[in-house]
C-alpha positions as CSV (number, residue, x, y, z in Angstrom):
1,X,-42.7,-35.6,40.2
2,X,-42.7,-38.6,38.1
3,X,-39.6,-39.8,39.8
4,X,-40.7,-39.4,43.2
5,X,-44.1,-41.3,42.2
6,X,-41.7,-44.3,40.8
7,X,-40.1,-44.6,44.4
8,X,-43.8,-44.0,46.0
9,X,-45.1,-46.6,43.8
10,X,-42.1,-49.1,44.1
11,X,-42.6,-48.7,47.9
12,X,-46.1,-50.1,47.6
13,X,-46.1,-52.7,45.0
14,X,-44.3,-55.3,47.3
15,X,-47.7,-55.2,49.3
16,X,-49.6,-55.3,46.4
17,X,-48.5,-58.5,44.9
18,X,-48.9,-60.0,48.2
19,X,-52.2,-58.8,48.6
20,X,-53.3,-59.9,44.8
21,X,-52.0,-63.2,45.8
22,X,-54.4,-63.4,48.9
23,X,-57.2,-62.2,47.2
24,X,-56.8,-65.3,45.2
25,X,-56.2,-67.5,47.4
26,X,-59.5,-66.6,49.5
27,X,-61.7,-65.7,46.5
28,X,-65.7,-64.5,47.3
29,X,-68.2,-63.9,44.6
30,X,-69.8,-60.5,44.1
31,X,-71.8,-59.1,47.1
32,X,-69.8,-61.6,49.3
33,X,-66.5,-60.2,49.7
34,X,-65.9,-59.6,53.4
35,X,-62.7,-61.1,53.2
36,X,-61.3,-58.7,50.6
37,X,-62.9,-56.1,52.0
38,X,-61.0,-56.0,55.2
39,X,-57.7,-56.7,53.5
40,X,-58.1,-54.0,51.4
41,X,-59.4,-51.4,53.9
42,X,-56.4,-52.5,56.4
43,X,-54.3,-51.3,53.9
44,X,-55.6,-48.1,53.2
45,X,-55.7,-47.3,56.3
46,X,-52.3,-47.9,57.4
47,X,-51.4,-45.4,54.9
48,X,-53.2,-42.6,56.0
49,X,-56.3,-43.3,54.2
50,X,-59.9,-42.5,55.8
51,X,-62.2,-45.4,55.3
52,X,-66.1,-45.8,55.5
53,X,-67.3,-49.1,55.0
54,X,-70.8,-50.1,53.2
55,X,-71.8,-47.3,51.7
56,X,-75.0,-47.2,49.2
57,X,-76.7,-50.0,51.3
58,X,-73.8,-52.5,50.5
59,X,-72.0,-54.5,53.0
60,X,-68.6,-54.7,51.0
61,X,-68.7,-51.3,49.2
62,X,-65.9,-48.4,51.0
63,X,-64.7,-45.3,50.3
64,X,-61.0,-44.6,51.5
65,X,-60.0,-40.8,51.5
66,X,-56.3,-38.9,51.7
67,X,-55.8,-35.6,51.2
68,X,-57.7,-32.2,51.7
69,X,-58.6,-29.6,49.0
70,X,-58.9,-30.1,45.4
71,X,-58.6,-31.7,42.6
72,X,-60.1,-34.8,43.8
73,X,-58.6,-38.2,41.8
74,X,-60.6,-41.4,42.5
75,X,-59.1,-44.6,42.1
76,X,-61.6,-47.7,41.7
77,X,-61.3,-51.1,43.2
78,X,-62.8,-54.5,42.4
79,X,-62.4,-57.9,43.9
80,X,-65.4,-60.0,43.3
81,X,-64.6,-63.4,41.8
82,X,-66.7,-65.7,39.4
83,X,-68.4,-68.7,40.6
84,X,-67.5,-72.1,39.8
85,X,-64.3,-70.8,38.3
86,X,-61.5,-72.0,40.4
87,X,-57.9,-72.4,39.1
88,X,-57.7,-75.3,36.6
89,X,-54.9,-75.1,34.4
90,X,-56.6,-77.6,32.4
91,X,-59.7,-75.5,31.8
92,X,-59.1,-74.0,28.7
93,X,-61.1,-74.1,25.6
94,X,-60.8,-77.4,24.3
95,X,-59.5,-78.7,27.3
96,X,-62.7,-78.6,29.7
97,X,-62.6,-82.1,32.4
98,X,-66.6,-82.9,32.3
99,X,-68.1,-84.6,35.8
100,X,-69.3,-83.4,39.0
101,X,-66.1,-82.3,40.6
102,X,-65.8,-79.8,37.4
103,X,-69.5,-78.8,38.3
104,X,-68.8,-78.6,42.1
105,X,-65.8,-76.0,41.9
106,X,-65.9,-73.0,44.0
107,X,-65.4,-69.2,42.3
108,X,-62.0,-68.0,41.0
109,X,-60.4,-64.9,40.4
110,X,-61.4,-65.6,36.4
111,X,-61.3,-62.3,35.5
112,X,-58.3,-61.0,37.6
113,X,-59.9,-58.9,39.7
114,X,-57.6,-59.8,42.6
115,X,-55.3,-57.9,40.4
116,X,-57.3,-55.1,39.8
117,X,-57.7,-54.2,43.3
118,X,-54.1,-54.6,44.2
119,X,-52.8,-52.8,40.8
120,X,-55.2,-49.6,41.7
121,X,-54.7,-49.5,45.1
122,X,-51.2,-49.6,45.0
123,X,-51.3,-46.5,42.5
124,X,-54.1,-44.9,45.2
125,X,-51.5,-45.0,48.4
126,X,-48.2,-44.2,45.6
127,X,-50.6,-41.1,44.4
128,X,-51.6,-40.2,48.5
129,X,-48.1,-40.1,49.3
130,X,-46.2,-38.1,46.8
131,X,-49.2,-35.7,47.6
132,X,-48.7,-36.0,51.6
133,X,-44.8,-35.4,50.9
134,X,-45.4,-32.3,48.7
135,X,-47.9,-30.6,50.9
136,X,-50.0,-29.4,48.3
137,X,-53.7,-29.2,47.9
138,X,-56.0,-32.4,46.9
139,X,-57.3,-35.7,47.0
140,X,-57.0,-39.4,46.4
141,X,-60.1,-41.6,46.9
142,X,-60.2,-45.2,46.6
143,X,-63.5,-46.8,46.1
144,X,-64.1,-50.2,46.8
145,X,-66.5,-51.3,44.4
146,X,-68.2,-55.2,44.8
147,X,-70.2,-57.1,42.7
148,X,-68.9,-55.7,38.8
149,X,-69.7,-59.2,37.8
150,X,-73.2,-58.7,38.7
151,X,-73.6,-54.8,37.2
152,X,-75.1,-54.1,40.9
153,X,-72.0,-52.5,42.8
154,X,-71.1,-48.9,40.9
155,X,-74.6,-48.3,39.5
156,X,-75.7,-48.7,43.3
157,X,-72.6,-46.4,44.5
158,X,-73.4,-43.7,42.0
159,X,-77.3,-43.4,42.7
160,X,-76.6,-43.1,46.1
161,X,-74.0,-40.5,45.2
162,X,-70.8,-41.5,46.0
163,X,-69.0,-40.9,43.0
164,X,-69.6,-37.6,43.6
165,X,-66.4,-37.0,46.0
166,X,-64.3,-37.7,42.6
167,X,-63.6,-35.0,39.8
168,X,-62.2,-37.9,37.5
169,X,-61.7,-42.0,38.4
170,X,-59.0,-44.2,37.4
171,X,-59.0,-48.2,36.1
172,X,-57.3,-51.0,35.1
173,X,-58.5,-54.1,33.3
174,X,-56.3,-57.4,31.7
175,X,-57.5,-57.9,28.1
176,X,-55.3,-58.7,25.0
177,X,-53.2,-55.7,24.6
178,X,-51.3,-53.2,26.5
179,X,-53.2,-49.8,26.0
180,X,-54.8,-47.1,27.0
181,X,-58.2,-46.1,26.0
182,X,-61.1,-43.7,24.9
183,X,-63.2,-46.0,23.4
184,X,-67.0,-47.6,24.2
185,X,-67.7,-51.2,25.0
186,X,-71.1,-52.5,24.9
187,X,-73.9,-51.1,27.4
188,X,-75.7,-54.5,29.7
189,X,-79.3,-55.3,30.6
190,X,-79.3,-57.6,33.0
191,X,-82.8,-59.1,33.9
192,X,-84.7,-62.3,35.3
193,X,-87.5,-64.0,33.4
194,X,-89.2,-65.6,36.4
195,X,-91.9,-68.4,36.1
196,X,-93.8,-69.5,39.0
197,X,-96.3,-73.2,38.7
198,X,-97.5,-76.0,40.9
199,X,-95.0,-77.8,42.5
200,X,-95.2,-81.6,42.4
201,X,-94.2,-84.8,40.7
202,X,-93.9,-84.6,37.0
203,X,-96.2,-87.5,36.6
204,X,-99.3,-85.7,37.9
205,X,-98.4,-82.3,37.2
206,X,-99.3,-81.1,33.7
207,X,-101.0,-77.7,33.8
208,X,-99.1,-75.1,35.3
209,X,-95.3,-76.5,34.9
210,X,-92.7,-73.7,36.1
211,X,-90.1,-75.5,33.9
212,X,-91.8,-76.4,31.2
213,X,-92.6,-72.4,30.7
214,X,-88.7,-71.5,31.2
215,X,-87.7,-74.0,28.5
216,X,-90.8,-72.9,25.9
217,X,-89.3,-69.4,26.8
218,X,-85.8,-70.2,26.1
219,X,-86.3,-72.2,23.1
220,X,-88.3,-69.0,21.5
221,X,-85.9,-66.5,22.7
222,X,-82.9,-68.2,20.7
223,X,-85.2,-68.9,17.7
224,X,-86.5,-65.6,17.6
225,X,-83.3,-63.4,18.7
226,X,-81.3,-63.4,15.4
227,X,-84.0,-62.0,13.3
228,X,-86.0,-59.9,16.2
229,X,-82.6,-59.0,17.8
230,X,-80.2,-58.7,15.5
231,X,-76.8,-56.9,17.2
232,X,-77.8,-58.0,20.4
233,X,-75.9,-60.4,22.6
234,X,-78.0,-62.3,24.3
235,X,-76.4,-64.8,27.1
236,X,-78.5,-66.7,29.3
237,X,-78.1,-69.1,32.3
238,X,-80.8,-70.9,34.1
239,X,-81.7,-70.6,37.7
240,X,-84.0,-71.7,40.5
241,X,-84.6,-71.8,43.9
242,X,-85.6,-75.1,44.4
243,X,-83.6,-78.3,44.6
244,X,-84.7,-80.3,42.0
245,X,-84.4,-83.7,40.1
246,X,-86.3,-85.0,37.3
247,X,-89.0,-85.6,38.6
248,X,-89.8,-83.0,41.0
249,X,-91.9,-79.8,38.9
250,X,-90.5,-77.0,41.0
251,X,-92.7,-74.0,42.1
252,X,-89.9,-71.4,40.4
253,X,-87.6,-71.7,37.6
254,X,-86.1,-68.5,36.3
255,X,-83.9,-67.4,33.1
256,X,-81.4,-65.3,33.8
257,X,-80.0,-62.8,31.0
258,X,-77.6,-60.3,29.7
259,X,-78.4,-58.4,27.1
260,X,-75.3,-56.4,25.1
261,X,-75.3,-53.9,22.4
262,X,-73.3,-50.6,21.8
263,X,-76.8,-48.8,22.2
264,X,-78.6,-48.8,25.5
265,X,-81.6,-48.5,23.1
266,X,-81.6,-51.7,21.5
267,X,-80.7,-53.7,24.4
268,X,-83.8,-52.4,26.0
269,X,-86.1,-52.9,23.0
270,X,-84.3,-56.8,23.2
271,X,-85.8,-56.8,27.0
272,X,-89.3,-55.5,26.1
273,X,-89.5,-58.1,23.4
274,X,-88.1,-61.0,25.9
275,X,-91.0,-60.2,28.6
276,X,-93.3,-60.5,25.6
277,X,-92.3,-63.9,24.9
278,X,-91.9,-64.9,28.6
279,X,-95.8,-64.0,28.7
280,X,-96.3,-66.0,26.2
281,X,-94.6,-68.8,27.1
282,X,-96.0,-69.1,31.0
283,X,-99.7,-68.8,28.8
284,X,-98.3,-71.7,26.7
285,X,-97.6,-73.9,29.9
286,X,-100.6,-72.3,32.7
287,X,-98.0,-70.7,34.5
288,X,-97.4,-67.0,35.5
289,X,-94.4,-65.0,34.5
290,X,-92.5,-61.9,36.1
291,X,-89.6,-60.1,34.7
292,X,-87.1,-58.1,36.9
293,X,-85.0,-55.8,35.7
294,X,-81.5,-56.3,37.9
295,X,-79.7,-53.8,36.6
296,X,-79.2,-51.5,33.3
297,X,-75.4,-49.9,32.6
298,X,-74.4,-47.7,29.6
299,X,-70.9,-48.5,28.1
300,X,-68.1,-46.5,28.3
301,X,-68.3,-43.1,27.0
302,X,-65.0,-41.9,25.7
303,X,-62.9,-39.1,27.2
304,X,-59.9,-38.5,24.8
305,X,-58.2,-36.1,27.4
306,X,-57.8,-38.6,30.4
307,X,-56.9,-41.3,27.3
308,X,-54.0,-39.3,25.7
309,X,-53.0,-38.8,29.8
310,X,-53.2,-42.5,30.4
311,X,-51.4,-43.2,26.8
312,X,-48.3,-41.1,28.0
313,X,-47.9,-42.7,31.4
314,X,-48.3,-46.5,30.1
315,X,-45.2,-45.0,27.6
316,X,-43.4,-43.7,30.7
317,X,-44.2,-46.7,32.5
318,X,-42.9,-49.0,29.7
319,X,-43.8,-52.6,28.8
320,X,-43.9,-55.7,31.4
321,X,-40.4,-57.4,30.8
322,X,-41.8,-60.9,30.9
323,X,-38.9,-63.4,31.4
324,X,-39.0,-66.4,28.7
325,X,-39.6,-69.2,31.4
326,X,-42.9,-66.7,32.2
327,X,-44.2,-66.4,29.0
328,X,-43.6,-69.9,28.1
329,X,-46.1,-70.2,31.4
330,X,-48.8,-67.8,30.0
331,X,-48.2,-70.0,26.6
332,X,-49.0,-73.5,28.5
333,X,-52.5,-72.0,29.7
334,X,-53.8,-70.8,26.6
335,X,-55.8,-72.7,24.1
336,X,-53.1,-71.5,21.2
337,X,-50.1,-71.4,22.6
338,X,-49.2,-70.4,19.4
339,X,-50.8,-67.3,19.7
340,X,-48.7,-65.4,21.8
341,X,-48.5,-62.2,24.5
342,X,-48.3,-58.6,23.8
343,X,-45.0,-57.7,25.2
344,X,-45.5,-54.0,24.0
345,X,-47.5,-50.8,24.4
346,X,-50.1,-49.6,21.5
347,X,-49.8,-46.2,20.3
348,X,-52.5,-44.6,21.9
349,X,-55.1,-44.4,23.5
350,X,-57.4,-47.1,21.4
351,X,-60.3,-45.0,19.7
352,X,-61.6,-47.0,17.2
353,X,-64.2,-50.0,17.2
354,X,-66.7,-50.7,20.0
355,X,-65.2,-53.2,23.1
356,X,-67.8,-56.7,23.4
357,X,-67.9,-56.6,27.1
358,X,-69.6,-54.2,29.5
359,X,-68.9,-53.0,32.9
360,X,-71.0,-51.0,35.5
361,X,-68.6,-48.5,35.2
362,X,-69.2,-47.5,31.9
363,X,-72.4,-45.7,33.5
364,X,-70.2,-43.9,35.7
365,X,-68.3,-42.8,32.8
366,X,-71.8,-40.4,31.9
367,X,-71.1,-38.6,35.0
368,X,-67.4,-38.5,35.7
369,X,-64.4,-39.2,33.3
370,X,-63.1,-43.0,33.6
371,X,-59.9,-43.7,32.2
372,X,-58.9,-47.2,31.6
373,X,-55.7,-49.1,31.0
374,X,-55.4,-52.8,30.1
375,X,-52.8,-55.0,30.4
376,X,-52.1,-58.1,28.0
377,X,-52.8,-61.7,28.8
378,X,-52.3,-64.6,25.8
379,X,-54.4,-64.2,22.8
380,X,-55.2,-67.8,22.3
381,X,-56.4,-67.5,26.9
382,X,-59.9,-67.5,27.3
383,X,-61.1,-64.9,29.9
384,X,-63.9,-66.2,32.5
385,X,-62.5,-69.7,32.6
386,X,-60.5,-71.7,34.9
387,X,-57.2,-71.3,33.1
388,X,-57.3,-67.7,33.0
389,X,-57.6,-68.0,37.0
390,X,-54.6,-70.1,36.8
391,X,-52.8,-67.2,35.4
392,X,-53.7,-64.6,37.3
393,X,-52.3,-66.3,40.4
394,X,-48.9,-65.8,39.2
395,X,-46.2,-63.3,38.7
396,X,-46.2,-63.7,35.2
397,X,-49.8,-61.8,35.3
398,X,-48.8,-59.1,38.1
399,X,-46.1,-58.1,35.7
400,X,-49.0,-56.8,33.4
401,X,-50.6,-55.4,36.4
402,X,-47.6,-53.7,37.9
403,X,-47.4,-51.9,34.6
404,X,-50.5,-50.4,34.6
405,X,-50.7,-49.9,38.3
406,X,-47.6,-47.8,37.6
407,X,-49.2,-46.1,34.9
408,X,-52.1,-45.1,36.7
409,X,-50.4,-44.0,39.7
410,X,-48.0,-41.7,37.2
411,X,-51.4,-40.4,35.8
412,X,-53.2,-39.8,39.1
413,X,-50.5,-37.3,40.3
414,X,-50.3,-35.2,37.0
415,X,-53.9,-34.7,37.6
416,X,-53.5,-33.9,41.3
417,X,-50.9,-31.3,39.9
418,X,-52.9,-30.0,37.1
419,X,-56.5,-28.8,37.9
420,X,-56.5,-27.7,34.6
421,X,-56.1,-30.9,33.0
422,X,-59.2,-32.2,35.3
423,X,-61.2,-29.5,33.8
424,X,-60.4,-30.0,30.5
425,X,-61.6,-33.8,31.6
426,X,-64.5,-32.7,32.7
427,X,-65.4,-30.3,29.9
428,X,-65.2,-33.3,27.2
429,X,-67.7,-35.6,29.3
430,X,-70.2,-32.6,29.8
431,X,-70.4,-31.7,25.8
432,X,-70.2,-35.4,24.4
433,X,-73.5,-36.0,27.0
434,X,-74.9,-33.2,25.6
435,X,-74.3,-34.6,22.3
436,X,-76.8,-37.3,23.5
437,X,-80.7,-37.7,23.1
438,X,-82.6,-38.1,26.8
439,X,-81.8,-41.0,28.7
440,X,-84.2,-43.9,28.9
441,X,-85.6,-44.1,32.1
442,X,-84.4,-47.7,33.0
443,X,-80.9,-46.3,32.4
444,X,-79.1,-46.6,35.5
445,X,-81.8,-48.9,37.5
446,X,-80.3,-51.5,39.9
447,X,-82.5,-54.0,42.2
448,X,-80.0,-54.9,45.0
449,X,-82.7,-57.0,46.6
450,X,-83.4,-58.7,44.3
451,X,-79.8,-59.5,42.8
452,X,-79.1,-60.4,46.5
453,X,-81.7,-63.0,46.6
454,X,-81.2,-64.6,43.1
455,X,-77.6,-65.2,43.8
456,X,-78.1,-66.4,47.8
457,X,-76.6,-63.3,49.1
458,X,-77.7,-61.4,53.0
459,X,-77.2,-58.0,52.5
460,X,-78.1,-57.1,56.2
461,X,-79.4,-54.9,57.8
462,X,-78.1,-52.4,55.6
463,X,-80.4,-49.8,54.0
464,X,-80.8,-50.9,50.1
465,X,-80.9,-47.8,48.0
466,X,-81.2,-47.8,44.1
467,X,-84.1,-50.3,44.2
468,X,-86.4,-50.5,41.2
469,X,-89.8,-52.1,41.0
470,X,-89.4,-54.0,38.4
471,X,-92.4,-56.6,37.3
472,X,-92.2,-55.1,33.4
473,X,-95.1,-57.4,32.5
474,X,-97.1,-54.9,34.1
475,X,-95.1,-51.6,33.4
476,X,-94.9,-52.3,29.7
């Protein structure tokens, strides 16, 4: 089996580099990707795969099926990119070029996703076809997944029930090491403090100052947040839908936040005590204030079964073999270039310590077992930034990629050969949930209109499920 899978997968991954290179080259921000979308789908189904396209009321979400029977593996996909993040080798911490063309760039593959959705889907069709050849029973499903970047895509997908055609789902990430692993990240709240005054020229207008609220707001939430919020990350960015300049008091100006902590808990409390000062603060300036709850995601809940599975594979798949003029590449976009690329594999999977980011899967890892494998990029790189863009343009960073796409595509037919295996999966989600208190209410929530209309999106006419109301001014 494994050897078969190597040719299936060595078939595929000439397409998959080519298609992780178009996927940068045409990058679209979450809730936009139309064009990834349809290269992606193409794909899948010139391999065999069945594909419905917007599923849970979103325009660039799919589900590709092969297969009949059981078990059923799922494969998941992402390919949004991050504004303003275009390739700029020169981006790097310590290196940032100020001005307006540096303000004006378009989004960039920042985070690799082109990558990720060429890696996975190359393991999804290597997976299909070992299990087309062999004529046994079960199924491989891809899911296209937009928006991670904006926590909106999988927490939409699984209210709607999508997830539900999977037994167990399969992911690969770039971080700082090569690894598999069973271990939690941080759950996100993501929200909008919203302020709404009299538009007109700053001269005249004094009462009832939109911006004057969001900035009294802001300047309280990062006085107050180390000794009210202690724990929490708390990451802001301001937004409105007005053109302004200086002298122009615009109708709307908005906050927009993420809130981080390894308990849901917390970051919730951090979002009840936020719309409490964002009263406050549109009191202070005669405004009015709303807060809208975008979107609230878990992190990852461990599953040690699918991690040791994942652990053996990375093993069998072996480290990338970077050449030297590569990694002295990687070295020239980092901010250390001192600092190095893992060119082997932890002993794993990683179980220890909590991960800073959070993903919209890690909700999804509550309800079926997500396994994850990352693949190394330069220590001394800074993720989300134009350099790390750069990078994952190149073959340098597939050769991470190809590793774990390999890895996954290894661990995807030991599954689809042992429905045991998926059961024991299974079994170690459902009693480390039930080791778990109730789940807060919020948990889960996604507003798809209203993420749609804060970042300038049209989802269509396409039916928007998973909506929350969401003023929390009013709902305490």
């Amino acid at each position: 089996m494994t050897r078969t899978t190597r040719r299936a997968w060595a078939e595929a991954e000439p397409r998959a580099r080519q298609v992780a290179r178009l996927l940068w080259e045409r990058p679209e921000p979450g809730l936009a990707e139309h064009y990834a979308v349809g290269l992606l789908t193409e794909w899948l189904a010139g391999q065999g795969f069945t594909v419905r396209s917007g599923v849970a009321g979103l325009p660039t979400a799919f589900v590709a099926t092969a297969g009949t029977g059981g078990p059923t593996v799922g494969v998941l996909a992402e390919y949004d990119a991050l504004p303003g993040l275009a390739a700029d080798g020169a981006a790097c911490a310590g290196a940032a070029r100020p001005g307006a063309a540096a303000r004006r760039r378009g989004p960039g593959h920042g985070c690799g996703h082109n990558l990720i959705a060429a890696a996975n889907v190359a393991a999804a069709v290597a997976a299909a076809r070992v299990l087309r050849e062999s004529g046994a029973p079960g199924q491989v499903v891809v899911f296209g997944t937009p928006a991670e970047e904006l926590f909106a895509g999988k927490l939409a997908m699984l209210r709607a029930g999508v997830f539900d055609a999977a037994e167990v789902l399969l992911t690969s990430h770039p971080d700082y090491q090569n690894a598999a692993l069973s271990r939690p990240c941080a759950a996100v709240v993501s929200a909008e403090f919203g302020f709404a005054g009299r538009p007109g020229h700053t001269g005249w207008v004094v009462d009832g100052n939109a911006l004057d609220a969001a900035e009294i707001f802001t300047a309280t939430m990062e006085r107050l947040r180390a000794h009210r919020m202690p724990g929490v990350s708390v990451e802001h960015v301001p937004v409105s839908r007005d053109q302004v300049v200086p002298n122009v008091a615009p109708g709307h100006a908005g906050i927009w936040c993420y809130l981080r902590h390894r308990e849901v808990d917390r970051a919730l409390a951090a979002l009840d005590q936020l719309a409490a000062v964002a009263g406050q603060a549109a009191a202070a300036a005669g405004a009015e204030a709303t807060v809208t709850l975008l979107a609230c995601s878990r992190g990852y809940l461990p599953n040690d079964e699918i991690g040791r599975l994942l652990g053996r594979c990375l093993r069998d798949a072996g480290p990338p073999a970077w050449t030297l003029g590569e990694l002295r590449e990687m070295a020239a976009l980092a901010a250390d270039p001192a600092a190095g690329t893992r060119a082997d594999l932890e002993l794993g999977p990683l179980t220890e310590g909590v991960d800073p980011y959070g993903q919209d899967d890690g909700e999804v890892s509550w309800t079926i077992p997500v396994g994850r494998v990352n693949w190394a990029v330069p220590a001394g790189l800074p993720l989300h930034s134009g350099a790390a863009t750069a990078l994952f343009g190149t073959d340098a960073a597939w050769r991470g990629a190809a590793m774990a796409s390999l890895a996954l595509a290894l661990a995807a037919g030991r599954l689809l050969a042992s429905p045991g295996l998926v059961a024991d999966c299974r079994a170690e989600l459902a009693a480390r949930v039930a080791a778990h208190g109730p789940v807060p209410s919020r948990v889960g929530a996604v507003d798809l209109a209203a993420l749609a209309d804060l970042v300038g999106r049209d989802l269509g006419a396409a039916r928007i499920s998973g909506s929350e109301p969401a003023d929390l001014l009013d709902a305490g």
